[in-house]
N, C-alpha and C positions, 0 to 999 in steps of 0.2 A: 134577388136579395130584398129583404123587407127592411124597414127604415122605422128604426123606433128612436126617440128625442135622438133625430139627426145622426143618428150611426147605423149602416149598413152591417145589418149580420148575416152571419156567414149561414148559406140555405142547408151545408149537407151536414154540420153539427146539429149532436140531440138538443133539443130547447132549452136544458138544463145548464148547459156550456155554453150555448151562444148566448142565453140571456147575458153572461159573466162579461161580456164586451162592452157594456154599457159602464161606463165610468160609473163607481159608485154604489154598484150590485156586484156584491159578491154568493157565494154559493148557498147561504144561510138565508140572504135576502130571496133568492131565486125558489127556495125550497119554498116561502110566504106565499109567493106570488102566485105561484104555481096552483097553489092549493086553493087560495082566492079567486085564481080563472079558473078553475075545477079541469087544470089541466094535466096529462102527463108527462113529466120529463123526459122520458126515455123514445119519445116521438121526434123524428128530426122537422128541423125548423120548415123546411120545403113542405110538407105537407100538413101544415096549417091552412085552414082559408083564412082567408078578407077578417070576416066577424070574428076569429079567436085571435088574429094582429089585431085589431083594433082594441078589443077587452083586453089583450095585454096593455096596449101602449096607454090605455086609460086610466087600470090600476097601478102600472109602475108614475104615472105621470100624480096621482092622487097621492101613494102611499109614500114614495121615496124622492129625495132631492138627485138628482144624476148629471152627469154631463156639466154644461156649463153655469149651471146656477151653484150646484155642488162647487165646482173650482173658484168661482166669483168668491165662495161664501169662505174657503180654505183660504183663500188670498188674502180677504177682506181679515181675517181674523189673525196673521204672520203679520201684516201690515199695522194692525191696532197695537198687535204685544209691543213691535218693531218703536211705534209711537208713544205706547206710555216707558219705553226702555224698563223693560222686565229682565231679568236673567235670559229668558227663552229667547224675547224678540232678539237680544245683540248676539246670540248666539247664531240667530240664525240670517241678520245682519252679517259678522263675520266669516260665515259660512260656515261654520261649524256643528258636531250634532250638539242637537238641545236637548235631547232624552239621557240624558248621564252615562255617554259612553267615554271611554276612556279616548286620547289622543295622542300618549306619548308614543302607541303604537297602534299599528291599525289608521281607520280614518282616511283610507289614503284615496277614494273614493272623493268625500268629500271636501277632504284638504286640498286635493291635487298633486300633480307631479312635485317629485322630492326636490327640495332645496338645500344645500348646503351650506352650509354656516358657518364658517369659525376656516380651520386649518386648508391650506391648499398646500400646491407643492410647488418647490421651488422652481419648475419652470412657470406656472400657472400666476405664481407671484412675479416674474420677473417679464410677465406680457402685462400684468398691472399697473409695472410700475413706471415702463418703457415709455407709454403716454404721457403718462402724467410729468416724466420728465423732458420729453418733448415741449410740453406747453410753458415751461419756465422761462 
């Protein structure tokens, strides 16, 4: 397995696919790169040498942010909206989505396990209320 910005990719996928492991590079990024290391995709990653890993990891290291500077930089900028409390940042403060999706249904994902609210039933209310009349 060959090691480009700290991620191990897989030897028996085409170069095409394994580049896409790299946080950051997606398939449109992969088609640039590829054309700028005057390489083919359709070649699997093991039969590379040395000199065409290394002209990868130079031009993806030149042309695109990936990995951990990419997440530093996604972080840095949740944290700033978060700071100047924008719509977006408390949105994403309260966990909630920030692109305009709806919540009264759906979300649950994000929101997390369901909560109930309001009506129980009457044995539910009367293990409620057993404590609290204990403690008088």
């Amino acid at each position: 397995m060959a090691r480009i910005s700290g991620v191990d990719l897989p030897n028996e996928k085409r170069l095409d696919i394994a580049l896409t492991y790299l946080y950051g590079i997606g398939r449109s990024n992969v088609k640039a790169i590829l054309v700028k290391a005057e390489l083919d995709g359709s070649r699997r990653f093991k039969t590379l040498s040395d000199d065409e890993v290394s002209k990868l990891t130079k031009i993806i290291e030149k042309e695109a942010m990936v990995e951990g500077d990419l997440r530093r930089a996604v972080g840095n900028n949740i944290k700033r909206l978060v700071e100047i409390k924008s719509y977006r940042g408390m949105r994403h403060s309260h966990k909630l989505p920030s692109r305009g999706q709806r919540t009264r249904t759906n979300a649950r994902t994000k929101r997390g396990k369901r909560m109930t609210v309001g009506a129980l039933k009457k044995e539910d209310r009367a293990k409620q209320d057993a404590p609290a009349a204990e403690t008088k």
